[in-house]
C-alpha positions in Angstrom: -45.1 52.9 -35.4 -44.1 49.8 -36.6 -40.3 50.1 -36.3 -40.8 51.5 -33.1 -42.3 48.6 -31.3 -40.3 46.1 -33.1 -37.5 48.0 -31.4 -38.8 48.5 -28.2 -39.7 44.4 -28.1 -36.0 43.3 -29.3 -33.8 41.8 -26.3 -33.8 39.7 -23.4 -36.4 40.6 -20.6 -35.0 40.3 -17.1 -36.8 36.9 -16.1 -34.7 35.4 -19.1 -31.8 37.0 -18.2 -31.9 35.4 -14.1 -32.7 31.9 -15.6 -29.4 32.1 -18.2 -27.9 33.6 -14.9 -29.3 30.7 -12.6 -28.1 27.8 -15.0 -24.8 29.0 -15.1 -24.4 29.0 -11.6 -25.9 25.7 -11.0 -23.5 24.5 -13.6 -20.5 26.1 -12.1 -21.5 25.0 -8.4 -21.5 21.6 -10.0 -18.2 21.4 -11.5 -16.7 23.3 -8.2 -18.1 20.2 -6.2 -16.1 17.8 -8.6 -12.5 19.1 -7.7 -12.6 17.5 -3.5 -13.5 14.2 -5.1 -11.3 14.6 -7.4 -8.3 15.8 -4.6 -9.2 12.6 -2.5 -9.2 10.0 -5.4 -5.6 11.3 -6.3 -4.7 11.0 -2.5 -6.4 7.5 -2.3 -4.3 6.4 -5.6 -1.3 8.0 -4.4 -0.9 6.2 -1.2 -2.2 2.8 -2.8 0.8 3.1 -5.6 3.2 3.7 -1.9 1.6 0.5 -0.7 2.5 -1.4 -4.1 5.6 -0.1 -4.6 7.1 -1.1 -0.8 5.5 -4.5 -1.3 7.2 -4.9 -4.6 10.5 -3.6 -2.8 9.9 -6.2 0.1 9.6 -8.9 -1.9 12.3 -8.4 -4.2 14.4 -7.5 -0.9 13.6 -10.8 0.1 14.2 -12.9 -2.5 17.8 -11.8 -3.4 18.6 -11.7 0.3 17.5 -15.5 0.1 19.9 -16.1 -2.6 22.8 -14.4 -1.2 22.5 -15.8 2.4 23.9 -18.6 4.1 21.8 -18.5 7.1 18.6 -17.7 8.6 20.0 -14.5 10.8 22.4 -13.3 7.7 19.0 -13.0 5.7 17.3 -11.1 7.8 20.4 -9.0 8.2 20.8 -8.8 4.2 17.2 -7.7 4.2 17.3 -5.2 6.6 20.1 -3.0 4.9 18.1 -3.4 1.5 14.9 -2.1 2.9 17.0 0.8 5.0 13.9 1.3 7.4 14.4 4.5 8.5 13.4 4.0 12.4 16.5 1.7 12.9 16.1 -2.1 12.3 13.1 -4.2 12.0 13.1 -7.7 12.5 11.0 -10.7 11.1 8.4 -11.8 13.8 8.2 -15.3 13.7 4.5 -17.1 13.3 1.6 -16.1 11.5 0.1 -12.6 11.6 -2.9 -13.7 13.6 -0.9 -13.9 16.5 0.4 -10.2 16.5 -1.9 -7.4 17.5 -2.5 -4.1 15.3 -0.2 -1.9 17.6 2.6 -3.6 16.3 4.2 -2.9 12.9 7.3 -0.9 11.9 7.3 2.5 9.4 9.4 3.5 6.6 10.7 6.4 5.3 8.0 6.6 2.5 5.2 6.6 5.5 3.9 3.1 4.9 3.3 1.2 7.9 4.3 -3.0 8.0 4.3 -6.0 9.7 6.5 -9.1 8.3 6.6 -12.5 9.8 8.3 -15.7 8.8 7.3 -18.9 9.1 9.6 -22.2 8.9 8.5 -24.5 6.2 9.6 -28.0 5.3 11.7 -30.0 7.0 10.2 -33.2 9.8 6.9 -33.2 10.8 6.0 -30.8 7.6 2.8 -31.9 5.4 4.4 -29.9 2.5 7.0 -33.0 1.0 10.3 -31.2 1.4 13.5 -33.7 2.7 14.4 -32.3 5.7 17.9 -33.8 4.9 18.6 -31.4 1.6 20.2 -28.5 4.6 17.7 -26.2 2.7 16.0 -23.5 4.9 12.9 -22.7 3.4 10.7 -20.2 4.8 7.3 -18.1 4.1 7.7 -14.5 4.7 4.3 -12.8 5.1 3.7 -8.8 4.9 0.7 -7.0 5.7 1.3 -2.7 4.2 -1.2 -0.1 4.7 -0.3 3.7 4.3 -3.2 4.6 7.4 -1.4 4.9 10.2 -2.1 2.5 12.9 -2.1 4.7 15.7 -4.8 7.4 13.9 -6.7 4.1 12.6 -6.1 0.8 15.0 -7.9 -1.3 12.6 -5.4 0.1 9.6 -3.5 -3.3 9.8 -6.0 -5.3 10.1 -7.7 -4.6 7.3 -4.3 -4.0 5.5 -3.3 -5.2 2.0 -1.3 -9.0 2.2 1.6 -10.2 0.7 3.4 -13.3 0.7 6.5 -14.8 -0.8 8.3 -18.1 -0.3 12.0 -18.3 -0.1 14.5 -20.7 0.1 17.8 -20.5 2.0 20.7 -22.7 0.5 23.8 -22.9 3.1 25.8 -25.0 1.2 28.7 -23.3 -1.0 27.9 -19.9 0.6 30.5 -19.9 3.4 
């Protein structure tokens, strides 16, 4: 009788089997929940490295444009065929960005959405030192990127990631 009970109490019971059963799930659930977080972090990353990578582009636009330019109007030209925008040409708004509201901002072929702006440094009446005699046009170009688009979001470039570079324009010898 001995062997027969041992054999008949050998095994998993059913309760034991629906807890194993239960963990598992819970487990599983868990991990399933992971993969939409997951999904939107790559989306997040992916659309900040678009942000980077046009700013980067922008400002290295600018900066050669400003060394191969012999005016104000030829840089922006010079800039604009770097950048290729892919809604025709932009042009640099002149001021600060305070002055320009969210709905207005160009788009480029990658889906990021920008605003640049200019502003004229140096020169009379400027605090910042530079002889306005030199013929030097020096300028501040401002650029404000987000990948939201302003028209789903209209705070999106207001809130926007900032960039700024400072170029100089020499006229001389360039004609």
């Amino acid at each position: 009788m001995g062997r027969l009970s041992r054999y008949l109490r050998a095994g998993f019971s059913l309760i034991e089997v629906n807890m194993a059963i239960f963990v598992l799930a819970g487990g599983a659930l868990a991990l399933l929940a992971l993969f939409p977080l997951g999904l939107n972090e790559s989306t997040e990353a992916n659309s900040e490295m678009r942000v980077a990578a046009f700013a980067d582009r922008f400002i290295g636009a600018a900066k050669i444009a400003a060394e191969q330019a012999a005016s104000e109007d030829e840089f922006e030209d010079l800039l604009n065929d770097a950048l290729d925008i892919s809604e025709g040409s932009f042009s640099l708004r002149d001021g600060s960005d305070e002055d320009n509201d969210s709905n207005d901002y160009d788009e480029d072929k990658s889906g990021v959405y920008f605003r640049a702006w200019k502003v004229k440094t140096g020169g009379s009446g400027s605090s910042s030192g530079n002889n306005p005699q030199d013929g030097l046009i020096r300028l501040e170009i401002g650029l404000v990127v987000t990948a939201e688009n302003p028209k789903q979001n209209p705070r999106a470039m207001r809130y926007a990631d900032g960039y700024g570079v400072k170029v100089v324009i020499d006229p001389r010898g360039k004609q």
